[in-house]
N, C-alpha and C positions, 0 to 999 in steps of 0.2 A: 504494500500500500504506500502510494505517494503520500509523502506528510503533506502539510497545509505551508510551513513557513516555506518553504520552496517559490509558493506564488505569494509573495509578497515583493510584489513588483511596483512600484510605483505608477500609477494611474490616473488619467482623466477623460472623460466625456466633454465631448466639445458639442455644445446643443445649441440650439437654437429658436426666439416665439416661434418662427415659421419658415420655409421653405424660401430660399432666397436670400437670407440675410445674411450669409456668408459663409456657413460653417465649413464646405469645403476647400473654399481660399486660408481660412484660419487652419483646420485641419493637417491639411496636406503640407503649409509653411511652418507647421510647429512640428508636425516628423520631419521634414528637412533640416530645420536650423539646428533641433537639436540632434540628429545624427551627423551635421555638421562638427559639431562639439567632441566629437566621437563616440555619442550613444550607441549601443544597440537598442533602436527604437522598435516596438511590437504596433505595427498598425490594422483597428479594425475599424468596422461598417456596422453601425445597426442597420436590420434590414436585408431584404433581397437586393439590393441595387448590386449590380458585377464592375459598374464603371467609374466608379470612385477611386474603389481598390487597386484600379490600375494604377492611378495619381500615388496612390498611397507607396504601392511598392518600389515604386519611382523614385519616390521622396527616402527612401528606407533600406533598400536594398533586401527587403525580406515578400514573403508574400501578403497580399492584403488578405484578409482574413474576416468573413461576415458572424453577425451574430443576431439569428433571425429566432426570436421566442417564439415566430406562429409556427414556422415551418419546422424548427427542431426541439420547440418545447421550452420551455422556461428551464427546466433543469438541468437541459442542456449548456446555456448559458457561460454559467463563468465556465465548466469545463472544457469549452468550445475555445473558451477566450484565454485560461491556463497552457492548454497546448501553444496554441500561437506566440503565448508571451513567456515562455518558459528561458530561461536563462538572459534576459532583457534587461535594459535597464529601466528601460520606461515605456508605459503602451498609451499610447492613443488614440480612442475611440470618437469614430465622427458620428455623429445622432443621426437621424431619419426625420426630415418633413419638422412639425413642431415640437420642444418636447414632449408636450401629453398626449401627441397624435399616435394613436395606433389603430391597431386591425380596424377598420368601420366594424360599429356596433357590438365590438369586443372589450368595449373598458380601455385599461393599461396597457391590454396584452402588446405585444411587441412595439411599443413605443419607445423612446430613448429612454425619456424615464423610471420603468420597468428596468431597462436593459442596466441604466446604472444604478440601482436599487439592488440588484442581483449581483453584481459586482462590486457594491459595496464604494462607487467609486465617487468623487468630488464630481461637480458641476461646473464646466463653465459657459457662460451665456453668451454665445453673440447676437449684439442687437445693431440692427440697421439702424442707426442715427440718425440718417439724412433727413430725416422730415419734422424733429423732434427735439426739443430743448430740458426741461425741467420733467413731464410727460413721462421720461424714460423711468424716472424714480418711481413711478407706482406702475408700471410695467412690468420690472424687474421684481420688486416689491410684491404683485402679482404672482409672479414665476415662482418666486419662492418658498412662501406661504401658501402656495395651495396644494401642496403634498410636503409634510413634516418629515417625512423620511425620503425624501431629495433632497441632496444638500449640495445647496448653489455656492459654490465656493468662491466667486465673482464674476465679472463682466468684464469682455473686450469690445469695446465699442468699432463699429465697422462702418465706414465710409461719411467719417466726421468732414466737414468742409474747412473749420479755419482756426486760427488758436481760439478766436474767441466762440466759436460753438465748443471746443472741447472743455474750456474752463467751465459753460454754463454746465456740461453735462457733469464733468467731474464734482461740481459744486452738489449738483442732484442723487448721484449715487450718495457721495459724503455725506449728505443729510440722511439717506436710507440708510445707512452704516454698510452699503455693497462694495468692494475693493472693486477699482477698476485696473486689470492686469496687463490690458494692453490698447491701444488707440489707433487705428488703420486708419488714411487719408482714403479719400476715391484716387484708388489709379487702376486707370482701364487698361495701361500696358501688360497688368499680370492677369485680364482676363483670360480665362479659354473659351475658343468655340463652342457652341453644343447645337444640335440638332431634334428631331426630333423623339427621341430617349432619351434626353440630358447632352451631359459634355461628350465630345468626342473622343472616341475611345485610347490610350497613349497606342495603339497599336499602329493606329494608322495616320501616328505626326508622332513619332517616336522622338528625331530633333526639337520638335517646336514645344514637346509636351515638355524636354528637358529644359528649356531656355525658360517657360512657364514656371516649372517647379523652382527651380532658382530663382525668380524674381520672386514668390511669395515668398520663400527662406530669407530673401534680402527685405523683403516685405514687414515679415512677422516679426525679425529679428532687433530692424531698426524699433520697432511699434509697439512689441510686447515686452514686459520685463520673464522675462526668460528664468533667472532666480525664482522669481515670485511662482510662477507656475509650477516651478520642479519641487518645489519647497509643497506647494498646496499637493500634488501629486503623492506626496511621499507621504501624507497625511493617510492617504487608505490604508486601513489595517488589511491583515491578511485574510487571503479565501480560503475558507474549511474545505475544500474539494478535491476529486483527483482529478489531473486533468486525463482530458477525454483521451482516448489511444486509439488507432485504427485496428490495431492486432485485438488490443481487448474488447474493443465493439463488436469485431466480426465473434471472436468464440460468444460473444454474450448472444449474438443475434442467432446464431449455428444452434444453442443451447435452447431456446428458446423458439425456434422452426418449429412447424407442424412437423409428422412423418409426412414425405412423400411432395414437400414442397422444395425441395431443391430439384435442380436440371440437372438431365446426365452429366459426368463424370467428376462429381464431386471429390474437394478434394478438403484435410485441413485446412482453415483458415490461414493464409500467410508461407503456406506451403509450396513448393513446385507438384507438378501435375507429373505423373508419371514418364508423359511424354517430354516435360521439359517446362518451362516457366509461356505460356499462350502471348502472343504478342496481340495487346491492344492499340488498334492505332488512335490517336484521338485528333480532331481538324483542331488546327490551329491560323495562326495567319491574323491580316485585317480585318477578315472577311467573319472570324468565327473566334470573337474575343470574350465569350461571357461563359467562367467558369469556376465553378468552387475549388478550392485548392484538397480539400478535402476528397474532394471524386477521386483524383489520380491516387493518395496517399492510400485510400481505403483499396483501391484497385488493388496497385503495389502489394499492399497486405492482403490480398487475398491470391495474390499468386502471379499477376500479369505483371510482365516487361511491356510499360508503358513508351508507346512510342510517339511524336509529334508529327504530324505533315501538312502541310498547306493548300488547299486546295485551289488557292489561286496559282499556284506557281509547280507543285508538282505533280507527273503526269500520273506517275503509280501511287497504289495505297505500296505501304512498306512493308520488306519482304516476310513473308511468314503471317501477313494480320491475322488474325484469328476473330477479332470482333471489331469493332467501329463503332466509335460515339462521336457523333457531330453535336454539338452543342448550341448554347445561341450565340449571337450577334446580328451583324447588319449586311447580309447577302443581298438584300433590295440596292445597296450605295454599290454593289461589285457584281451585278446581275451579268451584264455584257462581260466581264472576264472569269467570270466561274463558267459560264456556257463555253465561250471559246478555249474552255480547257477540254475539249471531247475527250482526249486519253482516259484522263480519271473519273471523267463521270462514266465512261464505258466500264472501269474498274470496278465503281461505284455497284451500276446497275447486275454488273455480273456477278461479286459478289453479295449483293442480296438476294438476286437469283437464285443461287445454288442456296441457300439457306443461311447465309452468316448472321451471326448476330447484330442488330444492329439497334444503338440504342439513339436518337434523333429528337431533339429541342427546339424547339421554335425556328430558332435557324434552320438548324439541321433539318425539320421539317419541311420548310422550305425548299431546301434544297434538292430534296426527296423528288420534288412532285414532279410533274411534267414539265410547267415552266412557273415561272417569276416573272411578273411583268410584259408577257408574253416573250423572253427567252427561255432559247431550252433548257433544262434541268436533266437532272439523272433520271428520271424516269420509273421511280420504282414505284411510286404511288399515281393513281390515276386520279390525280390531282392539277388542282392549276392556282397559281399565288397571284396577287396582288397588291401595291401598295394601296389604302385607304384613307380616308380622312378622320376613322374613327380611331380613337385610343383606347385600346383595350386592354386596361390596369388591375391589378386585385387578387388578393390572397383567393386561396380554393382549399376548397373541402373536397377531397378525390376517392375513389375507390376502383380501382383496376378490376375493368368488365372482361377483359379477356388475357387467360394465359397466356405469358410474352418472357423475351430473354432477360426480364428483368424480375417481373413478380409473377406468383401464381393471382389468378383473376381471386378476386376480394381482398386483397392487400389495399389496406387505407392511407393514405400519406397527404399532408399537405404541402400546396404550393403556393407558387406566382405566376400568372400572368401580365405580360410587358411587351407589349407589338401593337403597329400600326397598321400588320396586314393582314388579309382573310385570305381563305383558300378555302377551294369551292370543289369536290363535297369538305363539309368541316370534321366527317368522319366516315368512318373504312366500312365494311358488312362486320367487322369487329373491332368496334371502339377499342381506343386504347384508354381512356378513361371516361368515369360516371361521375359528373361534379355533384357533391352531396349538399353544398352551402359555395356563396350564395342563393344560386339559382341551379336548379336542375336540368341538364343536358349531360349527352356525350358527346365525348371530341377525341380527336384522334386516330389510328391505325395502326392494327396489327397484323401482318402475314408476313407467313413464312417465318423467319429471325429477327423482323423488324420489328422495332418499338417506337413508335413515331410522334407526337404530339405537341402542342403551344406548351405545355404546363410545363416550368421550371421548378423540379425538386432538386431539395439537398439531403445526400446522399447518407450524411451521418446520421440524422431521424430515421433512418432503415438499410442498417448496415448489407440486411442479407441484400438488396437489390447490386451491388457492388460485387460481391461472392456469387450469387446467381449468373450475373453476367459473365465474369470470368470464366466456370465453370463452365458456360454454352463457348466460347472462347477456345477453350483449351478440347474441347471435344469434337472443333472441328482438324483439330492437328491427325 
């Protein structure tokens, strides 16, 4: 058993009233400056968001790391967040939307708030200034007192105009008794782009992401007192927890399997396969940026040599694949050169053909279908993509209507959906899922090896899906 002082790591939540006021310029420039410093800096994400994290790992050198109470359960939590931050100096968690905004019509549940409640960790507030003088003080004031056991540990004021709007506001905390830790100017040079799923992903302005991260690090560094925050960070007592493991997930999830729910050729958890370790290949690229770091790790543990490939740029999947997970991202912005890759979507289509496993995320679903935008596609689903003008956001309540290389059909798991496109049919003669909450419908496709659907799950709320897959994997060797 993992003792507890172990994660006593230094900590803070960067939150915010709402969406927009900064928290990921504050964020991602306080993992820079202080791994500038020579930290090893732990960065995570409340939330399903996958594009943050990119900034984050950027800023960090480590990977960004989510922590989503709807999709993996509140108890999953800090041990979600003790792995990622384990031998750290210091973690920083960027909040979700407002603080007290979670799940619609779920309470607390996966809100920032929640997330640093569970973690035990200090608060700091970014508040958008720009429109507001004395005001801020019963704002703040506000934020604080309205949950006793969130503890707002001060405020960096963001996009202050002139010395004399900063002394009004610093006058106004002063009278609330809130420390102001740090003071940001408007500078739109350290903006980033974003589109229409937020910022743009570092995959595809890898350069311009770095020259970005840099100016917030030069941003936060001049603006914020740096002491003051490490100082409030150090204040979290320690997590009673152990952190989460991929080896000990899978034996706990193996332990706990029905009989007769796993797929042929099962093997230990974390084991090689008789034949040898099954090669997973996973898309990677511009094209296909949105992924849990957890998926590959729990893979790993469960026996696969995980492999990367590109599907804008290379013609073959890689040698020996054994199964295929395409993931999400933005295949709509790279339509014309995913088609003009015929090699590997003929790869694509042949190995789902013959039966390979294949597991496919809103991207990957996409990419599946006939076409995109009326380019062609791989072809394995008789489907067809579109970009639309609807946004289609929001946690789900799932249950798996039919056997697939991931779950046997009634396996329950929650998700997210996040995309702007539809594809028509929205599901196969064997849905790949039954949404149970919100709204009831199925969506999705299953045949043959494929597992195809919108819905973004994380894979540590249901280890055996990771082990299952492998295991169809290794049995096509």
């Amino acid at each position: 058993m993992v003792t507890s002082d172990r994660f006593n790591v230094p900590r803070l939540v960067i939150a915010a009233p709402s969406s927009g006021s900064g928290k990921t310029t504050v964020a991602t420039g306080l993992m820079a400056a202080f791994s500038e410093r020579g930290l090893a800096v732990s960065p995570h994400k409340a939330g399903p968001d996958y594009i943050d994290p990119g900034y984050h790992a950027l800023a960090t050198g480590r990977p960004g790391r989510n922590l989503d109470a709807f999709m993996c359960g509140p108890d999953l939590v800090a041990p979600l967040f003790a792995h990622g931050a384990a031998g750290c100096d210091l973690a920083v968690v960027e909040g979700v939307m407002g603080l007290y905004d979670g799940a619609a019509g779920r309470g607390e549940l996966a809100s920032t708030a929640q997330v640093a409640k569970l973690l035990r960790a200090p608060v700091v507030l970014v508040v958008d200034a720009s429109s507001q003088s004395r005001s801020v003080a019963a704002l703040v004031h506000g934020f604080a007192s309205f949950d006793p056991q969130v503890r707002l540990g001060g405020v960096i004021l963001n996009k202050v105009g002139s010395d004399r709007h900063e002394v009004m506001l610093r006058e106004a905390l002063e009278e609330a008794g809130m420390p102001v830790l740090g003071v940001l100017r408007r500078a739109p040079q350290v903006a980033t782009p974003s589109r229409h799923l937020g910022l743009v992903p570092v995959a595809e302005r890898h350069a311009d992401a770095l020259a970005s991260v840099a100016a917030l690090a030069a941003q936060v560094r001049a603006g914020c007192d740096l002491d003051a925050l490490m100082a409030l960070a150090r204040t979290a007592p320690p997590l009673d927890c152990e952190a989460w493991s991929p080896e000990r997930s899978l034996t706990a999830s193996a332990t706990a399997s029905a009989p007769g729910s796993a797929a042929p050729g099962s093997a230990a958890p974390g084991s090689a396969t008789p034949q040898g370790r099954p090669v997973v290949a996973v898309a990677g690229g511009a094209a296909f940026t949105f992924s849990y770091a957890e998926h590959t790790e729990l893979l790993r543990a469960a026996g696969a040599e995980v492999v990367t490939f590109d599907p804008l740029r290379d013609e073959a999947l890689p040698d020996g694949t054994g199964g295929l997970v395409i993931g999400g991202g933005f295949p709509e912005m790279y339509a014309p050169e995913l088609s003009a890759n015929e090699p590997l979507r003929a790869a694509v289509a042949a190995f789902a053909a013959a039966g390979g496993p294949v597991a496919a995320e809103c991207a990957g679903l996409l990419y599946l279908g006939r076409s995109l935008d009326g380019k062609p596609m791989c072809g394995v689903l008789d489907a067809d993509a579109r970009m639309s003008d609807r946004l289609t956001l929001g946690y789900r309540e799932a249950v798996a209507v039919s056997d697939s290389a991931l779950a046997p059909a009634g396996t329950r798991l929650r998700g997210h959906e996040f995309h702007r496109t539809v594809i028509e049919p929205g599901a196969g003669a064997a849905p790949a899922w039954g949404f149970t909450h919100p709204e009831r419908r199925v969506e999705g496709f299953v045949q043959q090896g494929v597992h195809a659907s919108y819905l973004h799950t994380h894979w540590a709320a249901e280890p055996s899906v990771a082990r299952r897959f492998t295991e169809a994997a290794a049995a096509r060797r």
